[in-house]
N, CA and C atoms as a LAMMPS dump frame, in Angstrom:
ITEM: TIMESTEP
0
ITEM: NUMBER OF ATOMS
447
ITEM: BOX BOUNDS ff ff ff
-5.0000000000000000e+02 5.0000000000000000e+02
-5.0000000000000000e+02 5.0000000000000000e+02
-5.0000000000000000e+02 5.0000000000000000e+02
ITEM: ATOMS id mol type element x y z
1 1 1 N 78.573 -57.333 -486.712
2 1 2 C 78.357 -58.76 -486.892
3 1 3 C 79.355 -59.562 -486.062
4 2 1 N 80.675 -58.933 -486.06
5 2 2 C 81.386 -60.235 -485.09
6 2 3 C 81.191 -59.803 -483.792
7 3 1 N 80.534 -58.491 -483.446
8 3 2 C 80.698 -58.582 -481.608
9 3 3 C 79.084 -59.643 -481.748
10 4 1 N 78.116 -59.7 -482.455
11 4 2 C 77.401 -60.822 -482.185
12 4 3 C 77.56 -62.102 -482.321
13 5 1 N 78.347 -62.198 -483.291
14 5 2 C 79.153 -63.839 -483.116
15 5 3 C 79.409 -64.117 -481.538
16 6 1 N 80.601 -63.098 -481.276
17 6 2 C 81.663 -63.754 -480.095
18 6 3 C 80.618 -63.536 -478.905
19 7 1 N 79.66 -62.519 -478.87
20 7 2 C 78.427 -62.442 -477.531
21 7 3 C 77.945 -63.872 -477.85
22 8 1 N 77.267 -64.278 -478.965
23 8 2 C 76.748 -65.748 -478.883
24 8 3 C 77.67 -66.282 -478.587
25 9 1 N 78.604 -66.655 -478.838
26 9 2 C 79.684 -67.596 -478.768
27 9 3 C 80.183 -67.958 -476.923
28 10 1 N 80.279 -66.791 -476.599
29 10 2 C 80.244 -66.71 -474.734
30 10 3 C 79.284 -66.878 -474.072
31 11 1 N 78.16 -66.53 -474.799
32 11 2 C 76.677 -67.304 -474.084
33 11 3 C 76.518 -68.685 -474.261
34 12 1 N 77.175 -69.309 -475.553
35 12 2 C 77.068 -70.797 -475.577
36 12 3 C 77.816 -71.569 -474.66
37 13 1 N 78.855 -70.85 -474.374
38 13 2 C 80.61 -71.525 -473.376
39 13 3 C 79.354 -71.404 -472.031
40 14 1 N 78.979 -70.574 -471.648
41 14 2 C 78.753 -70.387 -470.533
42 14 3 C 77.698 -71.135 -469.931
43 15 1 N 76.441 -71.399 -471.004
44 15 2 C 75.64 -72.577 -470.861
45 15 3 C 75.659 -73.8 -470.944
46 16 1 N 77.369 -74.332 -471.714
47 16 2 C 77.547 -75.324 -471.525
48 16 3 C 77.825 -75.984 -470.08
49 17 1 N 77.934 -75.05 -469.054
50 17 2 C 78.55 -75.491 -468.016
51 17 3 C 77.421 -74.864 -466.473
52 18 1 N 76.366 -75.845 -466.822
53 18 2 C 75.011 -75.565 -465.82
54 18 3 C 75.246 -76.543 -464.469
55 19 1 N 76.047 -76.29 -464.043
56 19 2 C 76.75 -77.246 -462.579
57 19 3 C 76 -76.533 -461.515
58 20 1 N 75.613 -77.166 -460.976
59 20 2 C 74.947 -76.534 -459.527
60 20 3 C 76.071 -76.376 -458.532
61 21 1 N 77.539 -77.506 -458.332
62 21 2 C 78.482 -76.692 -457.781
63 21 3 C 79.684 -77.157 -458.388
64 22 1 N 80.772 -76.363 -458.451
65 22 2 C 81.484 -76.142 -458.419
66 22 3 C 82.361 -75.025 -457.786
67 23 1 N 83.758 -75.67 -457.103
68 23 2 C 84.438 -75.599 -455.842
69 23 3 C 85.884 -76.309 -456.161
70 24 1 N 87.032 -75.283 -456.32
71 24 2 C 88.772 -76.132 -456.296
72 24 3 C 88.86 -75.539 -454.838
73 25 1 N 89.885 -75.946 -454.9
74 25 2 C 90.543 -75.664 -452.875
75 25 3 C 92.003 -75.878 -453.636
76 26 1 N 92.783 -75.413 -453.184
77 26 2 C 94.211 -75.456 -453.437
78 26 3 C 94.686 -75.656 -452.266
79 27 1 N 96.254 -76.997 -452.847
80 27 2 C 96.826 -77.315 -451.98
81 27 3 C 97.905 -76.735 -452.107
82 28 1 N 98.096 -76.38 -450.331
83 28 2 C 99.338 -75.798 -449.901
84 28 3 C 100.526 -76.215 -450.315
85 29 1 N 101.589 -75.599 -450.466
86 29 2 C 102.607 -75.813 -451.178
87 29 3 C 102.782 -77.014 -452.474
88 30 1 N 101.463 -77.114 -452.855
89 30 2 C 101.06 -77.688 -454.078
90 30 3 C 101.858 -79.342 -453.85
91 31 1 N 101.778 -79.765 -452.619
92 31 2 C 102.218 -81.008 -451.821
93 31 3 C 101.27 -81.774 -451.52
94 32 1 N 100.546 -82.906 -451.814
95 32 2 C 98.84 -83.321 -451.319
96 32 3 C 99.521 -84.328 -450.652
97 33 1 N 99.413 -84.721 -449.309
98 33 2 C 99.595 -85.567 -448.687
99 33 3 C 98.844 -86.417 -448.002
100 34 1 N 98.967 -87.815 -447.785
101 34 2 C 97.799 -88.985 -447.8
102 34 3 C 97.534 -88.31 -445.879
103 35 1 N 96.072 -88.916 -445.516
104 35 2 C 95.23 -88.09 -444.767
105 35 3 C 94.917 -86.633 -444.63
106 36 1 N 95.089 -86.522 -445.8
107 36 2 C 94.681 -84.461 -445.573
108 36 3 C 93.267 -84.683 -446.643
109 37 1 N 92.42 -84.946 -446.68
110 37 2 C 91.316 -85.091 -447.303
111 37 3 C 90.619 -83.758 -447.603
112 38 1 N 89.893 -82.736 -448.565
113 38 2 C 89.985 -82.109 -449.34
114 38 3 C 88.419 -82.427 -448.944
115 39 1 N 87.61 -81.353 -448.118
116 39 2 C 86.45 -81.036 -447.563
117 39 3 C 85.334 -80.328 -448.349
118 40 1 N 84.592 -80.205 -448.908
119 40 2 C 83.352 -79.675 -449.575
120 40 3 C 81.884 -79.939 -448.957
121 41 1 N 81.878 -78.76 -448.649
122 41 2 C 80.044 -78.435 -448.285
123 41 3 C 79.373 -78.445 -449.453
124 42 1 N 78.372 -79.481 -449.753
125 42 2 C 77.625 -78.921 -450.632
126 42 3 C 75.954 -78.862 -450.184
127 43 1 N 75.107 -78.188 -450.877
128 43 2 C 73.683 -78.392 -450.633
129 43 3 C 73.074 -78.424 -451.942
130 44 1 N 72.262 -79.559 -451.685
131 44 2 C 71.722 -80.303 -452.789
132 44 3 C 70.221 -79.495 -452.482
133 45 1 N 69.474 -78.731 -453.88
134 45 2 C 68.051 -78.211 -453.575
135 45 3 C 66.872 -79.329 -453.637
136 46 1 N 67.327 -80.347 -454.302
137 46 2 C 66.126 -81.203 -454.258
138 46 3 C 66.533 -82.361 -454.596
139 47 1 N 65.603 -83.342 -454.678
140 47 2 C 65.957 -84.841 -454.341
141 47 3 C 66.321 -85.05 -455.847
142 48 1 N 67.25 -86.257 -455.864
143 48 2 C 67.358 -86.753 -456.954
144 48 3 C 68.653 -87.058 -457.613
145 49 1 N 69.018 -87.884 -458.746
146 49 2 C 70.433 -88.589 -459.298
147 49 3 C 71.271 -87.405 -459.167
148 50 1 N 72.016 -87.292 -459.208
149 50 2 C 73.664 -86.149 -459.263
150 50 3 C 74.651 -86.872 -459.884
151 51 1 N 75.309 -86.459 -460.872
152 51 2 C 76.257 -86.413 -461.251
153 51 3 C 77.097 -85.298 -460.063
154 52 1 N 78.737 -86.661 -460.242
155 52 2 C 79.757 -85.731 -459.313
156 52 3 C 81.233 -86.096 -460.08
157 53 1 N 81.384 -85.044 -460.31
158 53 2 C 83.033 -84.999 -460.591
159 53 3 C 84.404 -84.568 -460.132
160 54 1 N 85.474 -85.45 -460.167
161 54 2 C 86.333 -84.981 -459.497
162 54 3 C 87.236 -83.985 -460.592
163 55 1 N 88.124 -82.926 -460.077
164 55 2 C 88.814 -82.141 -461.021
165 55 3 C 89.813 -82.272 -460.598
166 56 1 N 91.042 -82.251 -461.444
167 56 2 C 92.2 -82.038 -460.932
168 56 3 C 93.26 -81.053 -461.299
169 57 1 N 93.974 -80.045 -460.743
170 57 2 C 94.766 -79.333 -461.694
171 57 3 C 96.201 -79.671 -461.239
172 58 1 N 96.854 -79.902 -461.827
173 58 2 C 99.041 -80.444 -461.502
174 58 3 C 99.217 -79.423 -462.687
175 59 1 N 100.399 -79.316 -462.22
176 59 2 C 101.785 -79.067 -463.236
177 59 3 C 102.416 -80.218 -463.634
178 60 1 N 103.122 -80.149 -464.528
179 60 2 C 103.678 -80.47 -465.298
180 60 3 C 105.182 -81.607 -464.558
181 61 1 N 105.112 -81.052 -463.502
182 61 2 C 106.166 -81.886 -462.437
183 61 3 C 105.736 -82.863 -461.927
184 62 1 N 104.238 -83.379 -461.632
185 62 2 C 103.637 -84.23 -461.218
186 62 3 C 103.944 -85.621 -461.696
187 63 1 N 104.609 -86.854 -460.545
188 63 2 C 105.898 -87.688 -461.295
189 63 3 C 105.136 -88.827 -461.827
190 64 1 N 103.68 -88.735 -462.134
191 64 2 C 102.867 -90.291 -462.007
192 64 3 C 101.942 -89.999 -463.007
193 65 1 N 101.532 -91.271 -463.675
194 65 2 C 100.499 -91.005 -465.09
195 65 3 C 99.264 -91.134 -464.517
196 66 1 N 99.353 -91.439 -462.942
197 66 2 C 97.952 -91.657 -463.016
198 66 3 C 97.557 -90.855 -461.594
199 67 1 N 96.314 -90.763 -460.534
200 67 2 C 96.093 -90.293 -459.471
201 67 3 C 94.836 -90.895 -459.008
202 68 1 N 95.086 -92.106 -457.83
203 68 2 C 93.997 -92.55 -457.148
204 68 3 C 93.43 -91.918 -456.068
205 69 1 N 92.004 -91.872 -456.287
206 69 2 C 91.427 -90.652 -455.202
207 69 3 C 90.344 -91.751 -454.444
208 70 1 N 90.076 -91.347 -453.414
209 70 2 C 88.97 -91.867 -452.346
210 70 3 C 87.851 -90.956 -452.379
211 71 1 N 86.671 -90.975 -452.154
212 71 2 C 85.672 -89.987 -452.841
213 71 3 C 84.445 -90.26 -451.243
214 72 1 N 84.104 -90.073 -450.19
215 72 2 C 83.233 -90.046 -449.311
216 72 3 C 82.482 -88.64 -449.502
217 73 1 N 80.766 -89.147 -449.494
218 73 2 C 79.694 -87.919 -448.937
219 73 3 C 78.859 -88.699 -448.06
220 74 1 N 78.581 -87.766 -447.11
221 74 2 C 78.567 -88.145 -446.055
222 74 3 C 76.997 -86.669 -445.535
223 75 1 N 75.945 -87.231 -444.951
224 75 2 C 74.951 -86.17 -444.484
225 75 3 C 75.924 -85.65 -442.979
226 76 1 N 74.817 -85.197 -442.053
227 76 2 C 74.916 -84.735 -440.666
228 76 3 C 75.564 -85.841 -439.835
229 77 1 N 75.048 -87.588 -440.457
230 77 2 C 74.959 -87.832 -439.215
231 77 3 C 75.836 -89.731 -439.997
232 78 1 N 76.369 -89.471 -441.019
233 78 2 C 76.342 -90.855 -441.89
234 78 3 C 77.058 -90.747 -442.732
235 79 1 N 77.734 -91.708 -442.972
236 79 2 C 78.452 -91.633 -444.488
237 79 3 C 77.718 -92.604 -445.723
238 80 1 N 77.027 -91.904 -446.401
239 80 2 C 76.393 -92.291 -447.66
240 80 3 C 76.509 -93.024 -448.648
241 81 1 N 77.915 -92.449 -449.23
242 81 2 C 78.607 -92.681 -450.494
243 81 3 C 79.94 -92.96 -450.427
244 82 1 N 80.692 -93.915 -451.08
245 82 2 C 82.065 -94.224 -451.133
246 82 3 C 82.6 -94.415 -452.638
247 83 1 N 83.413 -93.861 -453.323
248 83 2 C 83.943 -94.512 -454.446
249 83 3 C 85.563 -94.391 -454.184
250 84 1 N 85.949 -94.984 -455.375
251 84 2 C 87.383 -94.923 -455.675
252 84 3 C 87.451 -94.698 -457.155
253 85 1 N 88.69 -93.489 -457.453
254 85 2 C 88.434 -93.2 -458.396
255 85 3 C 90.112 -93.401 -459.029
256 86 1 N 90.427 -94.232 -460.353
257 86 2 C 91.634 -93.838 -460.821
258 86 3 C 91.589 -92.565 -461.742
259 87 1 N 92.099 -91.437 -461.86
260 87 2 C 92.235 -90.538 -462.719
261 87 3 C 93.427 -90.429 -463.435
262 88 1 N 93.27 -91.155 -464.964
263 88 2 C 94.814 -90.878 -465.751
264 88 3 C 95.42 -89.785 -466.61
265 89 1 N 96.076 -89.182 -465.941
266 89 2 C 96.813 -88.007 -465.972
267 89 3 C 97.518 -87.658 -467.386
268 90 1 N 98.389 -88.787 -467.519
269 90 2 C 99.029 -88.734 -468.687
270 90 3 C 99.006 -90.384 -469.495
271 91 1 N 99.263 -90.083 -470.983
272 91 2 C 99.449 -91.187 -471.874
273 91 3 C 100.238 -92.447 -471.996
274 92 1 N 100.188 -93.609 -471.789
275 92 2 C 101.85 -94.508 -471.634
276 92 3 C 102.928 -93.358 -471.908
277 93 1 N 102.77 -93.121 -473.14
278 93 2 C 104.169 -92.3 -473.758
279 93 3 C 104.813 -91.093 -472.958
280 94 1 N 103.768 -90.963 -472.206
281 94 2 C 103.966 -89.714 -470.829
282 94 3 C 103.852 -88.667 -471.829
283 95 1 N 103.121 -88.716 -472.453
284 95 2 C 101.964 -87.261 -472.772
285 95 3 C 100.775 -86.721 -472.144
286 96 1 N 100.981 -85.782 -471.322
287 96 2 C 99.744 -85.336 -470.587
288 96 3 C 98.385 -85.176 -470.989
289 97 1 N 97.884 -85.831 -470.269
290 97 2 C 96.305 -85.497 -470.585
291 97 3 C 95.693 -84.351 -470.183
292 98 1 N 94.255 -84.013 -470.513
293 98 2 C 93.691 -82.873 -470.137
294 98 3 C 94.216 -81.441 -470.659
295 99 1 N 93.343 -80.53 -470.371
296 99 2 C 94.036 -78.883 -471.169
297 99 3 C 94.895 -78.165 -470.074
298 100 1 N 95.065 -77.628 -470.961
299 100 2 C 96.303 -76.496 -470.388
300 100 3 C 97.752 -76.62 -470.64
301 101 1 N 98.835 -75.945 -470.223
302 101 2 C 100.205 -76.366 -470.735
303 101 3 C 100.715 -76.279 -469.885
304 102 1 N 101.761 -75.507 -468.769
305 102 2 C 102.292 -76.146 -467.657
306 102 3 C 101.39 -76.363 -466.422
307 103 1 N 100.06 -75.762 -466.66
308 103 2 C 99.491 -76.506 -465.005
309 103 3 C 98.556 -77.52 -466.154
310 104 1 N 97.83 -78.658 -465.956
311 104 2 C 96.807 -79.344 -466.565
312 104 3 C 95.865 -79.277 -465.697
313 105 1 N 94.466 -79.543 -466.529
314 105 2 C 93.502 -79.174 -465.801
315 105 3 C 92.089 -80.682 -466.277
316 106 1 N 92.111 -81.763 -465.793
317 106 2 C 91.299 -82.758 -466.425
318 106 3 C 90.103 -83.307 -464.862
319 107 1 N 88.958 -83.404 -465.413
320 107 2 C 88.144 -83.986 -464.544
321 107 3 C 87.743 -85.392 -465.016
322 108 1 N 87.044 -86.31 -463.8
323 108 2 C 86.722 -87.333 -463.927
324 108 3 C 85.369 -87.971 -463.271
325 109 1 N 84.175 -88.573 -463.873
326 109 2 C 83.197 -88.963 -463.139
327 109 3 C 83.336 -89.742 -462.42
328 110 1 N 82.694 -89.546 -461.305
329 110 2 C 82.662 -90.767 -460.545
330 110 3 C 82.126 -92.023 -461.104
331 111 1 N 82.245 -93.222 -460.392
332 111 2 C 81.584 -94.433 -461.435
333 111 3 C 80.221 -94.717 -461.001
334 112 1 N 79.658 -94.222 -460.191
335 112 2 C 78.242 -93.782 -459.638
336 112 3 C 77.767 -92.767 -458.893
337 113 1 N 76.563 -92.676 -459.486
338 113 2 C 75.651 -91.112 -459.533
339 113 3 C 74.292 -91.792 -458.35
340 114 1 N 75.253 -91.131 -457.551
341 114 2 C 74.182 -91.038 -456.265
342 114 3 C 72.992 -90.137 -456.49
343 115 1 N 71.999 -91.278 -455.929
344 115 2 C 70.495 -90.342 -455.418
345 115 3 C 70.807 -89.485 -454.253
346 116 1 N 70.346 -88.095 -454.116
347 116 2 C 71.167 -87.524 -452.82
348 116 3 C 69.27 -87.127 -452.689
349 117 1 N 69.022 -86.64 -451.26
350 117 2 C 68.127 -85.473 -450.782
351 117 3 C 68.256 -84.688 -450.66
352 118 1 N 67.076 -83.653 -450.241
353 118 2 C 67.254 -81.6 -450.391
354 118 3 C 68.213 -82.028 -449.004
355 119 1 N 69.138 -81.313 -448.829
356 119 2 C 69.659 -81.061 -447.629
357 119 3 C 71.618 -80.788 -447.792
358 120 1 N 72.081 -80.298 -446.512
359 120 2 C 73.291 -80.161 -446.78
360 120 3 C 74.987 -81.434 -446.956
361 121 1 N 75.623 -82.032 -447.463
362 121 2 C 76.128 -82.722 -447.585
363 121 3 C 77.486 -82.57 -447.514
364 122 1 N 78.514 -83.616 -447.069
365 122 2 C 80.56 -83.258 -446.971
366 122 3 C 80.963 -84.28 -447.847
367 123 1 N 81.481 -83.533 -448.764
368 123 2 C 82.283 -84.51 -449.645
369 123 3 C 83.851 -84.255 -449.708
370 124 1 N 83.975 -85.758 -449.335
371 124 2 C 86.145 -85.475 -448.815
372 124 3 C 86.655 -86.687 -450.188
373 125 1 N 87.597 -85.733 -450.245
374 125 2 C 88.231 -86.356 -451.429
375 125 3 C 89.934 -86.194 -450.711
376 126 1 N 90.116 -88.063 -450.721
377 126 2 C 91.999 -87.765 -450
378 126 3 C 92.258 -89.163 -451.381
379 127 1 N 93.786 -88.414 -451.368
380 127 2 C 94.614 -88.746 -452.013
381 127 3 C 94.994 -90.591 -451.552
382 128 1 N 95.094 -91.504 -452.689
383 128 2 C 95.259 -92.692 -452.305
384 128 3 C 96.55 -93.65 -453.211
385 129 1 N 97.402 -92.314 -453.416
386 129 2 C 98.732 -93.108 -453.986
387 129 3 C 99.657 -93.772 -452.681
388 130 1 N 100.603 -94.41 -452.744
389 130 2 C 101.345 -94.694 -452.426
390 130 3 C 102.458 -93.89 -452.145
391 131 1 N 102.72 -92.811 -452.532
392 131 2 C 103.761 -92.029 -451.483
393 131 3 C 103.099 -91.319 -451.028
394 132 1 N 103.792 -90.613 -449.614
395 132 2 C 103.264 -90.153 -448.973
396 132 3 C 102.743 -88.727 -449.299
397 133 1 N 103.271 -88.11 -449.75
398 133 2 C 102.9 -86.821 -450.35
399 133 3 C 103.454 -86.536 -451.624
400 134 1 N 102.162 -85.604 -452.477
401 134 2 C 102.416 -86.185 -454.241
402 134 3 C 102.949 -84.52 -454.362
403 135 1 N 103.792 -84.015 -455.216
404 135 2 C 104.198 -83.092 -455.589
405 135 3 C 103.232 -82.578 -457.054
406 136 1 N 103.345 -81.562 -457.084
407 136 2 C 103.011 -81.17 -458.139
408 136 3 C 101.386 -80.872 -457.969
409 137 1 N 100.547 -81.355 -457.314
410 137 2 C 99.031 -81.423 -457.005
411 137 3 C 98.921 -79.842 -456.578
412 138 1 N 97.935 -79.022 -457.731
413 138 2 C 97.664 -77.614 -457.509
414 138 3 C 96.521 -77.436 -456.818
415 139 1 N 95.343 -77.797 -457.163
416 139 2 C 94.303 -77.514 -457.025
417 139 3 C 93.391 -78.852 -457.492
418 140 1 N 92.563 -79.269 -456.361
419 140 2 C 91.296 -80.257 -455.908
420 140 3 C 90.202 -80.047 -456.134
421 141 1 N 88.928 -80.626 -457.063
422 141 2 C 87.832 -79.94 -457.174
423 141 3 C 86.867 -80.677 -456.923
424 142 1 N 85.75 -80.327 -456.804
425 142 2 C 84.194 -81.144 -457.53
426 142 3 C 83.28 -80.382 -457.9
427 143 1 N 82.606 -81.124 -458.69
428 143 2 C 81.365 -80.33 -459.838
429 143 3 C 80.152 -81.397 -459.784
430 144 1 N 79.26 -80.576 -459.057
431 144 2 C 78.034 -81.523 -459.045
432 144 3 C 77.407 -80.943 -460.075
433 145 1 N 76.552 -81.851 -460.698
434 145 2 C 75.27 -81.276 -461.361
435 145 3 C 74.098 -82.234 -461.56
436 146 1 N 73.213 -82.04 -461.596
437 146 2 C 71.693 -82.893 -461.935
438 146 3 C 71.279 -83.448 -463.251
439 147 1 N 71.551 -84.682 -462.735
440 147 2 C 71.344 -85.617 -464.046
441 147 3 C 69.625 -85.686 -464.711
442 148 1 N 69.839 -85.608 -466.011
443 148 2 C 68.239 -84.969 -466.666
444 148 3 C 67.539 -86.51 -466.28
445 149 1 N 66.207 -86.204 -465.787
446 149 2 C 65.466 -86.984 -465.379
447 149 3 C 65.026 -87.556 -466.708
């Protein structure tokens, strides 16, 4: 009876998370510095709304409650889509947000869900704080998935 619990239980985790992509890239010496923009191929199978999210993973050294990101997708030949995204990291009280314990791990929607077409797409995500390079920045993500019609 409990290896069928915990088998259901990992089939439920696992269906909760029906993303068509997901993709981190890790930054080098965990240093993100403004113009190094954070590249993703994606291919979209068919037309229609997308949900896109940005992910972020820091440690615990990361000196700022919050992290402004620039968000471009862009086809072959165009740039499509633009957002700006604030992502808040930690609480006034400087209690971290998101899971995990010394690295954190929190995503954020964009504030619009582009119509995309079947075809292949670049989505650059660069860093838009004010110093020049942020410490602590582990790993950069995005998670598309298809918003239910």
């Amino acid at each position: 009876m409990k290896k069928y619990l915990l088998s259901l239980l990992g089939f439920l985790c696992i269906s909760c998370h029906a993303y068509l992509f997901e993709e981190y890239q890790n930054i080098p010496d965990e240093e993100w510095c403004i113009r190094n923009p954070i590249r993703f191929k994606i291919d979209i199978p068919e037309d229609g709304t997308y949900e896109l999210l940005s992910g972020i993973r820091h440690t615990t050294d990361y000196e700022m409650a919050n992290l402004w990101c620039f968000i471009k997708i862009s086809d072959s030949t165009r740039v499509l889509f633009r957002d700006t995204l604030n992502i808040k990291l930690a609480k006034p009280d400087g209690r971290w947000l998101g899971d995990g314990f010394t690295i954190k791990s929190i995503e954020k929607e964009l504030n619009k869900k582009p119509y995309l077409t079947q075809g292949e797409y670049t989505c650059e995500i660069e860093q838009g704080m004010r110093m020049q390079c942020l410490k602590g920045i582990k790993n950069v993500g995005l998670i598309v998935k298809k918003t239910a019609q």
